[in-house]
C-alpha positions in Angstrom: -8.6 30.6 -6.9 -5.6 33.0 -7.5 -5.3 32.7 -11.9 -1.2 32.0 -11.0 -1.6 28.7 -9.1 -2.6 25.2 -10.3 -5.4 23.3 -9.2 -4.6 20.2 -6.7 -5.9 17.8 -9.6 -3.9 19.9 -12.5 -0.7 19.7 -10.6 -1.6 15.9 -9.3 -1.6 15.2 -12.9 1.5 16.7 -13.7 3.8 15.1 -11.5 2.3 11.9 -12.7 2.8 12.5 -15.8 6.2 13.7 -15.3 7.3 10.3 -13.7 10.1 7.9 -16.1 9.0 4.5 -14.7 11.8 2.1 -14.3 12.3 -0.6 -16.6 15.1 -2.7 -15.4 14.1 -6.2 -13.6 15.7 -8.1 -11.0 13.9 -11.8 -10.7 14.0 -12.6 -6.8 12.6 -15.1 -4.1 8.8 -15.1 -3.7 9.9 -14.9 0.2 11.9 -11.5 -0.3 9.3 -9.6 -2.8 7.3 -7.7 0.0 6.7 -4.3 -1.3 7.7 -5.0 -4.8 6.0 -4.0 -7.5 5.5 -7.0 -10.0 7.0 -6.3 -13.8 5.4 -9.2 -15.4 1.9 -10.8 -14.9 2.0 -13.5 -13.7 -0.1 -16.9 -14.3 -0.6 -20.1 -12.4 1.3 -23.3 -14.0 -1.4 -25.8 -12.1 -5.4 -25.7 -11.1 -6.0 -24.5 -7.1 -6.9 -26.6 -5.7 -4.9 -29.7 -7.5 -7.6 -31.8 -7.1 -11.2 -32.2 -5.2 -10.6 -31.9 -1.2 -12.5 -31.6 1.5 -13.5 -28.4 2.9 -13.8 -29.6 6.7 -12.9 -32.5 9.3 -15.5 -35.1 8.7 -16.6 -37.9 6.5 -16.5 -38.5 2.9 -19.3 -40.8 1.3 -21.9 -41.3 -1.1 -25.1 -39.2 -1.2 -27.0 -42.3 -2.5 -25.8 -44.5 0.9 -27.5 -41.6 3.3 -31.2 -41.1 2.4 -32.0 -40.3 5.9 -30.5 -38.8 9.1 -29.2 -41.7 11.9 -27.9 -43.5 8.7 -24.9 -45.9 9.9 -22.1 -46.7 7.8 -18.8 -48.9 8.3 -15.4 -46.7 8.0 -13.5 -48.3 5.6 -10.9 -45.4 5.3 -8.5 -42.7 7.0 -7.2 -39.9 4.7 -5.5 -37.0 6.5 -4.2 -34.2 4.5 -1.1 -34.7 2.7 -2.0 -38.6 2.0 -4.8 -39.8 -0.9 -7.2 -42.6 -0.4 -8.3 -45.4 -2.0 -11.6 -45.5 -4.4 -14.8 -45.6 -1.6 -16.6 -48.7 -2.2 -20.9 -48.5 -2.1 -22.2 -48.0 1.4 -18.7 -47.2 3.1 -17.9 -44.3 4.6 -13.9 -43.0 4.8 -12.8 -40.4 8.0 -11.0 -37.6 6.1 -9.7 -34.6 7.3 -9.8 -30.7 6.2 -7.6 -30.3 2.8 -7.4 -34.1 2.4 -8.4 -35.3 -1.4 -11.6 -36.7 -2.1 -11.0 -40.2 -2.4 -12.8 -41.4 -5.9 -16.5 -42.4 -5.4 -17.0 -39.9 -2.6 -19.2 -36.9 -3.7 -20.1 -35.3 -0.6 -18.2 -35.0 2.9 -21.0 -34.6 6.1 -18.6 -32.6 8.7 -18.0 -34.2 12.0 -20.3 -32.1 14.1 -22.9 -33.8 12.5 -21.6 -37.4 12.6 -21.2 -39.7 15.5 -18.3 -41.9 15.7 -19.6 -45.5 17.2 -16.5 -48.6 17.3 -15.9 -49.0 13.5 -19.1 -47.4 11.8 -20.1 -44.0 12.0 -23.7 -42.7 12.3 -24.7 -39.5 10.0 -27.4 -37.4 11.6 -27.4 -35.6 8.3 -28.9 -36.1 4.8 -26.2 -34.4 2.9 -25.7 -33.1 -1.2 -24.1 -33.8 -3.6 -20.9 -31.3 -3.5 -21.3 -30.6 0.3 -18.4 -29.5 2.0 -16.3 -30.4 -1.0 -13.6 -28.0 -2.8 -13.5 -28.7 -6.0 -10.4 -28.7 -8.3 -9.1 -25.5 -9.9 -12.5 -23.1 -8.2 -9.8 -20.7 -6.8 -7.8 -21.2 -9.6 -7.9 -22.3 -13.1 -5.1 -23.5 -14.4 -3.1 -21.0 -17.0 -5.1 -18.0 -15.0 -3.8 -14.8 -14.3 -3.2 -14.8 -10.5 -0.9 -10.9 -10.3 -1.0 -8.2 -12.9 1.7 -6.4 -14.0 2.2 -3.1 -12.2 1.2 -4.5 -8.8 3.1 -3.4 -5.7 3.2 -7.2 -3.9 1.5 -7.4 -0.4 1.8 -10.4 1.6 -1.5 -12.3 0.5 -0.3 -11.5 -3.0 2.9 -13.5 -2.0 0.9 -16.3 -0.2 -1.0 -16.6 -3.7 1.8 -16.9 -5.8 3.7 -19.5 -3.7 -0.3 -21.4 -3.5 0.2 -22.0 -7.3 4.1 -23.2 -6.9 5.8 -19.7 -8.1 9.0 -19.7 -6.2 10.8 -16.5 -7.6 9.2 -13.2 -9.1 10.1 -10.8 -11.7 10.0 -7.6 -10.2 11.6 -3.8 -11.0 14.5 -2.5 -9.1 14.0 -0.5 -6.3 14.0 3.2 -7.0 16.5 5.5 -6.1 16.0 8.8 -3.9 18.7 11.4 -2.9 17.6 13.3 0.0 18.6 16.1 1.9 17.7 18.9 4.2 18.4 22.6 3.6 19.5 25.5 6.3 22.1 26.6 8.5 19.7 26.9 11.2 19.0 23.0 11.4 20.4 20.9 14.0 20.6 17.0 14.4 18.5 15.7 17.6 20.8 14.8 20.2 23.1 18.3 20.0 23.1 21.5 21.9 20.1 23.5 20.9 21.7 26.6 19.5 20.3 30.1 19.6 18.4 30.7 16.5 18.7 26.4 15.7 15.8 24.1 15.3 15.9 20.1 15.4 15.7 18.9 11.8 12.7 16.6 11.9 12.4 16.8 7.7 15.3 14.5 7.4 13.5 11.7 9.9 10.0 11.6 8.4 11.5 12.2 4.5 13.3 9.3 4.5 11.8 7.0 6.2 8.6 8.2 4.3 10.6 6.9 1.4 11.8 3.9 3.0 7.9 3.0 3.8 7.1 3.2 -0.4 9.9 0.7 -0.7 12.7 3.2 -2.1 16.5 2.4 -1.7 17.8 6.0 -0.1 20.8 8.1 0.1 20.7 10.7 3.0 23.0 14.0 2.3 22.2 15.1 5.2 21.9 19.4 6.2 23.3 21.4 3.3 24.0 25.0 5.0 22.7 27.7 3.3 25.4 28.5 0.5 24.6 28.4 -3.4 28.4 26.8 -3.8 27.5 24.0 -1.4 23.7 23.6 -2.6 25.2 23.1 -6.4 28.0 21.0 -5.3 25.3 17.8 -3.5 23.1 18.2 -6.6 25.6 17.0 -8.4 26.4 14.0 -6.0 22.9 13.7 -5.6 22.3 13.7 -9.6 24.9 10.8 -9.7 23.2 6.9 -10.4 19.8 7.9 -8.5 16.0 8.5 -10.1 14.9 11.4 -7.9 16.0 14.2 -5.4 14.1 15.0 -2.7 14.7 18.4 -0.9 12.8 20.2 1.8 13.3 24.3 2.5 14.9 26.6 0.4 13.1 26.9 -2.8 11.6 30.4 -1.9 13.3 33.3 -3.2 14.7 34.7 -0.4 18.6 36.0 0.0 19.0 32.6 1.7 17.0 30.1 -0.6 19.4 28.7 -2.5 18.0 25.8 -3.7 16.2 27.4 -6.8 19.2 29.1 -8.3 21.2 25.8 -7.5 18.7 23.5 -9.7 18.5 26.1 -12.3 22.2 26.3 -12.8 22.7 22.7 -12.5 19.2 21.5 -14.9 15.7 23.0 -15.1 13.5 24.0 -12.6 9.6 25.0 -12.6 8.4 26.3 -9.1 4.7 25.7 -8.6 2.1 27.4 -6.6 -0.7 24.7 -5.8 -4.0 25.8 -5.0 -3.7 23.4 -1.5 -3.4 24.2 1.7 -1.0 23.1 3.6 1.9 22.4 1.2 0.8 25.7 -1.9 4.7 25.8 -3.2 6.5 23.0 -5.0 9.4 22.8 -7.0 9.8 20.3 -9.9 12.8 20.0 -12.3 15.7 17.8 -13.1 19.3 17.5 -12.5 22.0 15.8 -14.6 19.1 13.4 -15.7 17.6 12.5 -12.4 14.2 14.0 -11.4 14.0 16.8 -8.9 11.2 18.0 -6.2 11.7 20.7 -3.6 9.0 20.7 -0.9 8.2 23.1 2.0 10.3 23.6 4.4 7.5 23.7 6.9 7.3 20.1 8.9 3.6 19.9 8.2 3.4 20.7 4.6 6.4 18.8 3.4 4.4 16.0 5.5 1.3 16.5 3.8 2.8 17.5 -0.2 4.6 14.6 0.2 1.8 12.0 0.3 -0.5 13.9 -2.1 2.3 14.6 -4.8 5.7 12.7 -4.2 4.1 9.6 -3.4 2.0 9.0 -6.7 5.4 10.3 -8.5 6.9 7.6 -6.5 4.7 4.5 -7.2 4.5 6.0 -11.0 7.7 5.7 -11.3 8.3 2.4 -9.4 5.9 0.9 -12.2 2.6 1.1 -9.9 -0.5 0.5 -12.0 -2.8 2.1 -9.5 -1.6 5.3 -7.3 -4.2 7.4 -6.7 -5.0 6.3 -2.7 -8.4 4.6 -1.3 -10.7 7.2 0.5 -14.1 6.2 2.5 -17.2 8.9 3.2 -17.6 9.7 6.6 -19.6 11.7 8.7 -18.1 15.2 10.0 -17.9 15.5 13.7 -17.2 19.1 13.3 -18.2 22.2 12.0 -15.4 24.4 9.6 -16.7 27.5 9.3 -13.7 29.3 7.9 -13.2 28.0 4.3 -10.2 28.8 2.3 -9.7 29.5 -1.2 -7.5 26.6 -1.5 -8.6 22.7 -1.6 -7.8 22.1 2.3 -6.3 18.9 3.6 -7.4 18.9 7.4 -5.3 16.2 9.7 -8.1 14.2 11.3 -8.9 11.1 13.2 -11.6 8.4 12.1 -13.4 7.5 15.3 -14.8 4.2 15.6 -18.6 5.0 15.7 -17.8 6.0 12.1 -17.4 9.2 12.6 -14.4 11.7 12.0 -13.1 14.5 14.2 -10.1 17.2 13.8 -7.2 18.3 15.4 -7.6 21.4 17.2 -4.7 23.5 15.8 -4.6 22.9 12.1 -1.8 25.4 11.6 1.0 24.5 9.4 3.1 24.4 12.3 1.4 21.9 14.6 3.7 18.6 13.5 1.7 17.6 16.5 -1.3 17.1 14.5 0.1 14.8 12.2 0.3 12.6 14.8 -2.7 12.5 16.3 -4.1 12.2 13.5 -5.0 8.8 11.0 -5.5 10.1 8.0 -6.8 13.3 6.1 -10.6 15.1 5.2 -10.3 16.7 1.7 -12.0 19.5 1.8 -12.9 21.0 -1.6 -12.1 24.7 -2.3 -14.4 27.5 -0.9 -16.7 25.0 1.0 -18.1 24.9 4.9 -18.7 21.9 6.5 -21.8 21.4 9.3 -21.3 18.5 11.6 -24.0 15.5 10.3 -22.3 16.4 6.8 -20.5 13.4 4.5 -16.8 14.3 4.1 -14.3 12.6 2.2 -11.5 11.0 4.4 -7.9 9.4 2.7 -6.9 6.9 5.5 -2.9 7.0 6.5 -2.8 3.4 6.0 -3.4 3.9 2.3 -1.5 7.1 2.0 1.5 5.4 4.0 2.0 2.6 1.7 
């Protein structure tokens, strides 16, 4: 690895540490927290269940009153769920129903499949336990238990368990903020003439809703032609009551990348060359207080930089606890016989015998790819892959949320 660039895991660690997590809190309906990320732990105020239930549709009764199978017993009870019974007296059996309580005497409930419903008696063709088929009070949750740590970004079984245990409104941090905007005279919006020279500006599309997906509140600037005046002039506006700027193109240091000399006169600026591939330059600084990262202008790389950097600087900052993303071991379905220096992140597709296979063209051009493709095989540094061989795979659906 060239001495002037940074590691994938030294510069991962960086723009971690770099990140200024929010801090204010906005307390909102359990209903609206989706995506989320929780500021306070949370813990339940009552036991889960409330109280003994049954687990099934069947019949509650005493162990003692069924010593054998073809045992018949009168119903002396209906409890649906919702209602509660009375105390089961010796040698009676009460129809009850899945999430109804356990009426008091009852320490078993034989399911229905088992039972045989004859006029006002029911026969058990079972010899049933003690505890069968019963849920007992508080064994999903205790009561005073933590049910949500702090720092977690809410998914929706995380909101189904805090409305199980009666939480009707969570503290949560505000939303982050994110100025975004293209760079280049050259880019043109989809939907007008094709100019010579021009190229539709996908960058703005996936970059915001990219930020969109991680829950971010987002101000689009749009295309800022190629002019140091005009570059300076949306930092500022983009500096103005938001966490982060996003950028893509223009933080080479060509005649025409203006970007560089616009964050260095407006704040502070360190360019980056990562030992990654695709995605090797990155730009981190800060503007008038709000944080700044300039990615490749390239499609692919600004695609790929963005999940493996901006997003853990984005969850980091959004008060995530956890943001490095879930990976599985695969097997290869391909040979790469043409190693790189850098750590490689290959666009690739899990299959499902288990297996994972690339995209043809892994050039830094082929958008295509990303596409196609479900997720990414990390590749370290310097290293061939034979087909048979265990690769490491990072799932879009993890990198995407």
């Amino acid at each position: 690895m060239n001495a002037n660039m940074l590691s994938f895991d030294e510069a991962l660690g960086r723009i971690v540490g770099y990140a200024r997590p929010v801090h204010e809190i906005d307390e909102i309906d359990t209903m609206m927290a989706a995506g989320r990320v929780l500021a306070v732990a949370q813990h339940s105020p009552i036991c889960q269940p409330p109280m003994d239930n049954s687990a099934m549709d069947g019949y509650a009764l005493r162990v003692a009153d069924v010593p054998a199978p073809g045992t018949r017993l009168p119903v002396s009870q209906r409890i649906p769920a919702g209602s509660v019974g009375t105390t089961l007296e010796p040698g009676t059996a009460a129809r009850i129903f899945t999430g109804a309580p356990l009426p008091d005497g009852a320490d078993a409930v034989v399911m229905q499949e088992l039972c045989e419903h004859d006029g006002d008696s029911v026969i058990v063709n079972h010899t049933p336990k003690s505890g069968e088929a019963v849920r007992r009070a508080g064994e999903d949750v205790a009561l005073g238990a933590e049910v949500l740590a702090a720092g977690t970004r809410l998914r929706p079984q995380d909101l189904a368990l805090a409305a199980s245990v009666g939480l009707a409104r969570l503290p949560v941090l505000r939303r982050m903020k994110v100025a975004v905007f293209s760079t280049g005279s050259e880019l043109v919006m989809p939907g007008q003439p094709l100019p010579p020279g021009g190229i539709y500006n996908s960058n703005r599309f996936m970059l915001r809703a990219l930020l969109t997906q991680l829950g971010c509140e987002v101000v689009d600037l749009g295309i800022v032609p190629d002019n140091l005046d005009a570059t300076r002039k949306v930092l500022r506006e983009a500096a103005q009551g938001n966490d982060l700027i996003v950028t893509s193109g223009g933080v080479s240091v060509g005649e025409e990348d203006h970007v560089k000399p616009a964050v260095e006169a407006e704040g502070s600026l360190d360019m980056w060359k990562i030992a990654m591939k695709p995605g090797k330059p990155l730009a981190y600084g800060r503007v008038h207080g709000a944080a700044f990262i300039g990615l490749p202008g390239n499609p692919v790389s600004s695609f790929v930089t963005f999940l493996l950097m901006v997003r853990p600087f984005i969850l980091a900052t959004q008060g995530v606890s956890e943001v490095a993303p879930q990976d599985v071991t695969l097997t290869a379905a391909f040979d790469w016989t043409r190693p790189d220096r850098r750590r490689e992140f290959l666009r690739a597709r899990m299959t499902s015998e288990g297996t994972v296979e690339l995209f043809a063209n892994q050039g830094a051009a082929a958008l295509n790819s990303t596409t196609w493709a479900n997720g990414l095989v990390d590749i370290p540094a310097d290293t061939k892959i034979a087909r048979g061989e265990k690769v490491r795979f990072l799932p879009y659906g993890d990198l995407l949320w």
